[in-house]
N, C-alpha and C positions, 0 to 999 in steps of 0.2 A: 258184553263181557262174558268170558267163561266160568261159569259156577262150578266148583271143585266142591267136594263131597264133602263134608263133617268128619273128620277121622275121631274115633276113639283112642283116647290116649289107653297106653298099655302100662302107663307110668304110675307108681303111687302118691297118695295126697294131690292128684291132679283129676278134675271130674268127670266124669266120661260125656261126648260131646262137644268136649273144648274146640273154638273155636283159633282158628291163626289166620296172619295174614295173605292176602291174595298170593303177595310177592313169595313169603316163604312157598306155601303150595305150588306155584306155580314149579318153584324153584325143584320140590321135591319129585314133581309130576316131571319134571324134563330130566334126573337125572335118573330117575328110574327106565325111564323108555331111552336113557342111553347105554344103562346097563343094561337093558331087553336087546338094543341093538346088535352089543358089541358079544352077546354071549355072556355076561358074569354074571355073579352070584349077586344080585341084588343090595342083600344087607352087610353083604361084604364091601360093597363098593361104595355106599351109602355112610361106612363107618371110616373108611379111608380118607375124609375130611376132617374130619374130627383128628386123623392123626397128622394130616398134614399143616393141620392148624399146629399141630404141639411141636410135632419135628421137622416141619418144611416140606418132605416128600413124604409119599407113600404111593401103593402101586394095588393094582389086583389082574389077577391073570397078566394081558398084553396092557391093559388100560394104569398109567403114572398120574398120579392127579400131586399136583406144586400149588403150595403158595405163595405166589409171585407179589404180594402186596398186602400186608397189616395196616389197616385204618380208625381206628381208636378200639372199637369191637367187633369191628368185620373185618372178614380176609376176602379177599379178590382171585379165586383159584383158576388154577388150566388145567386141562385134561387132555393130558397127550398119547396118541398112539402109536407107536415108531418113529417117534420123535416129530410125530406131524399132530398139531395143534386142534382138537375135535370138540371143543367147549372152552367157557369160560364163565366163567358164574362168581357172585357174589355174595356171601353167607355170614348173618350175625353170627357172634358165640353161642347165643343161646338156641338158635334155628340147628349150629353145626352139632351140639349137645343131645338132640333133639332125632338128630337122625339114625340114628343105630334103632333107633324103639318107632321108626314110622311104620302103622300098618300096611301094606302093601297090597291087601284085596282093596283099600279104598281108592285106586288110582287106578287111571286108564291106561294100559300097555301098550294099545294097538293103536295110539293115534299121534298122530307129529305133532308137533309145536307151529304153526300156521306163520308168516310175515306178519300176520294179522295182530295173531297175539302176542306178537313180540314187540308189536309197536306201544307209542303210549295210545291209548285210546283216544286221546283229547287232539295230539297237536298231528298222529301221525309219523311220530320222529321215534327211529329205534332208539332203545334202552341200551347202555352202553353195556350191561349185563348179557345180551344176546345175540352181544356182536360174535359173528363168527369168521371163519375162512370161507362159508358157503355163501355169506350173505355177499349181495350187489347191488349196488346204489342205494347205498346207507344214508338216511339222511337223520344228521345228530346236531341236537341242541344241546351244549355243555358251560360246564365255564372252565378256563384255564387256570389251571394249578400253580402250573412249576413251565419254567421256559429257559431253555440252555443255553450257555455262550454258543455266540454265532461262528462258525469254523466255514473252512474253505474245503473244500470235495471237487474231486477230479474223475469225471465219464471215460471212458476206454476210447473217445476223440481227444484227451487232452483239454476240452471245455472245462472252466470253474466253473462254481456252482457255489451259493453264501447257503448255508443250512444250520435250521436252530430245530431243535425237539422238544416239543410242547406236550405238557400230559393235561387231561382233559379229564372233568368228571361231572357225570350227575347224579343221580339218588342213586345207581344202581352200581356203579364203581366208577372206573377212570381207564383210558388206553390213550396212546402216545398217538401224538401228530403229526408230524413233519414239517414243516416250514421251509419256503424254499422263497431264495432270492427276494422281492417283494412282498409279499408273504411275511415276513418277520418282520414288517415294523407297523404291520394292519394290527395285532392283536398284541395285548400285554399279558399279567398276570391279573387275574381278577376278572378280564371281562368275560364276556359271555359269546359266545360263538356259535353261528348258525352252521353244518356242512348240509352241502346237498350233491348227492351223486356220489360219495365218496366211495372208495375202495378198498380192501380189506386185504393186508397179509401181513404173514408172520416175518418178525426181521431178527434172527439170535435169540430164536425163544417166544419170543414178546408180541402178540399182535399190536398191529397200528392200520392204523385207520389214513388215508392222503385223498388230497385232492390232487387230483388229474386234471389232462385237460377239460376232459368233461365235466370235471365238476366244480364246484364253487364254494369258496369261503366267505362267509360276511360276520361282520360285529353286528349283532344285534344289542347290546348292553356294555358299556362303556363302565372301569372303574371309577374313572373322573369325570 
């Protein structure tokens, strides 16, 4: 596992040394080497959540950071750049309150975020928080949320096609799934679902996650 440094808070009434969690760090160490990336002002970009939480959008330089999803006290953010989707990340209130005052010598600039560390350490299975457009052969353990009426869809052959949109979450947020043909009557609401090999793109905004041919869906956990 990656040990992340002790920041000192800059903050009052809060003791210097304080400790946070993995996930926040983690979270703060990947959006800083994304604003190293893309050229911004760091604590600019860092505070841009905090306003996306309050007004929906906010922006810095070329980089629009949305919040696409409110969850009791976390929001589920994207960060787009020319309208093409370069993160996604998941942030309590208090973690997004938290960032305008992060020190920024206590973090590494110069190093990427590994497959490694984006996995969970235990099963192997990406964090739905780190799913990106870059990622390939996603393999996610989740359970299903929400599942749509099932409608009819037409290929540029004229072939139907039965299709339901499932959103999916674990500790780290939730993204949409596709369901196609048979496929939508293998999983319900509540159960728990294994993908392996899945693929990653953005559809009106929104990443989602599919399985292809190559890859596979199973119920691992049943609501009934």
């Amino acid at each position: 596992m990656k040990r992340f440094p002790i920041e000192k808070s800059r903050g009052q009434g809060r003791p210097s040394g304080q400790r946070y969690s993995y996930t926040e760090l983690a979270n703060r160490w990947y959006l800083i080497w994304i604003s190293e990336k893309y050229g911004v002002d760091p604590h600019k970009f860092l505070a841009c959540f905090l306003d996306a939480w309050i007004h929906e959008k906010s922006s810095c330089n070329d980089l629009s950071v949305r919040c696409r999803e409110k969850t009791g006290e976390a929001g589920v953010f994207l960060v787009t750049r020319d309208e093409k989707i370069i993160a996604q990340v998941r942030l309590n209130e208090m973690a997004l309150k938290r960032l305008p005052d992060v020190d920024l010598s206590s973090y590494p600039w110069n190093q990427v975020p590994s497959v490694k560390d984006a996995a969970d350490s235990e099963t192997g299975d990406t964090r739905i928080k780190d799913v990106g457009l870059r990622a390939q052969h996603v393999n996610l353990k989740a359970r299903v949320v929400e599942k749509s009426i099932t409608k009819k869809v037409y290929s540029r052959f004229g072939d139907s096609h039965d299709l339901s949109t499932a959103v999916i979450s674990d500790s780290t947020g939730s993204i949409k799934l596709p369901l196609w043909n048979a496929q939508i009557g293998m999983v319900s609401v509540g159960d728990t679902v294994q993908i392996e090999n899945g693929r990653v793109k953005a559809f009106r905004g929104e990443l989602q996650v599919s399985v292809g041919k190559r890859g596979k869906l199973n119920v691992i956990e049943r609501t009934n």
